[in-house]
C-alpha positions as CSV (number, residue, x, y, z in Angstrom):
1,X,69.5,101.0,142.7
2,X,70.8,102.1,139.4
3,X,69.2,103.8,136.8
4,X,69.0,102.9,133.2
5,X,71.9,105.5,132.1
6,X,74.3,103.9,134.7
7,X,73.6,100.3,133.5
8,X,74.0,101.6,130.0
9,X,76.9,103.7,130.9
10,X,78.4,100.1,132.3
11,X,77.3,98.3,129.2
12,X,79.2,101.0,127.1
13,X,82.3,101.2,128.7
14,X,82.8,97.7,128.4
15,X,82.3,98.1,124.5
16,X,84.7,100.9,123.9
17,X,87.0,100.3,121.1
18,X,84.9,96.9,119.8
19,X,83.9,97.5,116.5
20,X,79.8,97.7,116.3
21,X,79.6,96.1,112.8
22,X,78.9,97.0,109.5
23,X,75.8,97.9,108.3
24,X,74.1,97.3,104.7
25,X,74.9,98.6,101.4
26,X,73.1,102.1,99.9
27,X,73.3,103.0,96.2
28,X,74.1,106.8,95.6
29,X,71.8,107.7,92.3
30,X,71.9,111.1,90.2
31,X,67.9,111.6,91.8
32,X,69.9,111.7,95.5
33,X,72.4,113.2,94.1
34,X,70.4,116.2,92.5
35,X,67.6,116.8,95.6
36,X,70.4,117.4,98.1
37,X,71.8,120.1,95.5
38,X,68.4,121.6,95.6
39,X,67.7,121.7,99.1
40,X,71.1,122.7,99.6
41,X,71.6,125.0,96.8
42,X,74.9,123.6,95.9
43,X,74.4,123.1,91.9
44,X,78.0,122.6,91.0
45,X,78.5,120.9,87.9
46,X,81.1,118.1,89.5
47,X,77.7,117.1,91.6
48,X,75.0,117.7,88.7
49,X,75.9,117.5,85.3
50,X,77.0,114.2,83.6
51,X,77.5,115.4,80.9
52,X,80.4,118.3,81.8
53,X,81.9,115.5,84.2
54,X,82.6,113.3,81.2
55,X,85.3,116.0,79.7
56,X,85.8,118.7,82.6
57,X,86.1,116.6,85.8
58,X,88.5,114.3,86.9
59,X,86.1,111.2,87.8
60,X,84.0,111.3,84.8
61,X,81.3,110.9,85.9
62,X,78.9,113.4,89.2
63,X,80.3,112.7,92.4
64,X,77.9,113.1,95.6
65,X,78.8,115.9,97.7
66,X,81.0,115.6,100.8
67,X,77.6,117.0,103.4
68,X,74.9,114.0,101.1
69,X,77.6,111.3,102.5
70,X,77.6,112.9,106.0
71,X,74.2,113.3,106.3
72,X,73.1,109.6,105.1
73,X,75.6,108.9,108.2
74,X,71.7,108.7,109.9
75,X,70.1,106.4,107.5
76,X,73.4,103.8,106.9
77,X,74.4,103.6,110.8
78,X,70.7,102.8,111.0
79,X,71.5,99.4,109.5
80,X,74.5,98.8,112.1
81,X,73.9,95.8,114.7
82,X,73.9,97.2,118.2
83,X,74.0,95.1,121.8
84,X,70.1,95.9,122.4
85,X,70.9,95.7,126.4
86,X,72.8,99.2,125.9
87,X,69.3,100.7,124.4
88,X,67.6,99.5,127.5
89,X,65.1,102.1,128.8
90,X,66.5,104.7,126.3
91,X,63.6,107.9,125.7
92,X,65.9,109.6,122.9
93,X,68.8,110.3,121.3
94,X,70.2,113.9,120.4
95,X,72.9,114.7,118.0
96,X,75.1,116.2,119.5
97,X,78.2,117.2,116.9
98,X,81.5,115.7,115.4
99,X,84.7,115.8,116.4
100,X,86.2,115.4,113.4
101,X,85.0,114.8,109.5
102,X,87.5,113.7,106.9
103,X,85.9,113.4,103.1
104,X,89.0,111.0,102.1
105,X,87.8,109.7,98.7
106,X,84.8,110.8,96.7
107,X,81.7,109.2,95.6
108,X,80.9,108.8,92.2
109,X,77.5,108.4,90.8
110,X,75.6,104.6,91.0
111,X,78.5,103.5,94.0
112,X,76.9,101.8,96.9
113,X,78.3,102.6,100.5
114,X,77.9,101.1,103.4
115,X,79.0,102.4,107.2
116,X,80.9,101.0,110.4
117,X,81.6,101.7,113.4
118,X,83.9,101.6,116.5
119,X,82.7,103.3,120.2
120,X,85.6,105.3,120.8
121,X,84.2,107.0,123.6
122,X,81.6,107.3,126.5
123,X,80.9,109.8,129.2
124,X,78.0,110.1,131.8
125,X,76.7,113.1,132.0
126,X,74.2,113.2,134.4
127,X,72.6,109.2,136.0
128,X,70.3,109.3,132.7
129,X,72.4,110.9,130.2
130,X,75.3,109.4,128.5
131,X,77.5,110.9,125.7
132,X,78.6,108.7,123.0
133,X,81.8,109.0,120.8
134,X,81.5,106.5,118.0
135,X,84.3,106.2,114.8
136,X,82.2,106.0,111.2
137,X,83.7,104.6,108.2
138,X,81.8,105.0,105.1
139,X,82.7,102.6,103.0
140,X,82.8,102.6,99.0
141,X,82.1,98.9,97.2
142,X,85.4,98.0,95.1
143,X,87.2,101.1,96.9
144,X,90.4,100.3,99.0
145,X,90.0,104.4,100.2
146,X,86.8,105.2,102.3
147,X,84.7,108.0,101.4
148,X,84.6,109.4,104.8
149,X,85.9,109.1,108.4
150,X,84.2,111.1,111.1
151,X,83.6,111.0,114.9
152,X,80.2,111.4,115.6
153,X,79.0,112.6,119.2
154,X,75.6,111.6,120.9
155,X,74.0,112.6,123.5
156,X,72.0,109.1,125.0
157,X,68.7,110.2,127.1
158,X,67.5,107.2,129.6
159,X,64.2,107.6,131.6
């Protein structure tokens, strides 16, 4: 008899390179903004200072840091519509890494972004444990350039 990773695993493969969908919309605010340059100690002025972007940066306005996109990769793919049947029997999911991150186009202060994605890839590692490859794009509103492309690996845990 199978075991939940192996019908998942089946259930995957089938869905490689279909697109997921796209999930909902997420304002980036100067509050956001500022936080993550606390916790991560990254105060320069292009993130943090309105003021000196209006003359001294090329936007004009704060731009959220490349790592705030990346990191609200959690939150916005959150919002993605998944095939429930692949999550059958699932105990956890571990991040796992990235392949590749590209910061193509930056985020400016009071955009909203929103993220899709495409399973590029899927592995079984052991009969209850699956790695997943899946292609993000973060999308900016009224942008033609996305704010970031990356491959983001997961390790799938099934009991």
């Amino acid at each position: 008899m199978a075991t939940n990773g192996e019908k998942a695993y089946a259930l995957h493969l089938e869905a490689v390179g279909q697109p997921d969908g796209t999930g909902e919309w997420l304002e980036i605010d100067q509050a956001r903004i500022n936080a993550f340059a606390d916790v991560t100690e990254d105060q320069q002025f292009i993130h943090v200072d309105p003021e000196l972007c209006k003359t001294a940066s090329p936007w004009g306005v704060p731009i959220a840091h490349g790592f705030l996109t990346l990191s609200l990769l959690t939150p916005l793919s959150s919002t993605i519509p998944v095939d429930a049947s692949r999550l059958d029997g699932i105990v956890m999911g571990v991040n796992y890494g990235f392949d590749k991150v590209r910061f193509v186009n930056p985020v400016k202060v009071g955009s909203r972004i929103r993220a899709s994605s495409v399973l590029k890839e899927v592995e079984q590692k052991d009969p209850n444990t699956l790695q997943v490859t899946r292609t993000f794009t973060v999308e900016i509103e009224g942008e033609t350039k996305p704010a970031l492309v990356a491959e983001w690996i997961t390790r799938l845990v099934y009991g």
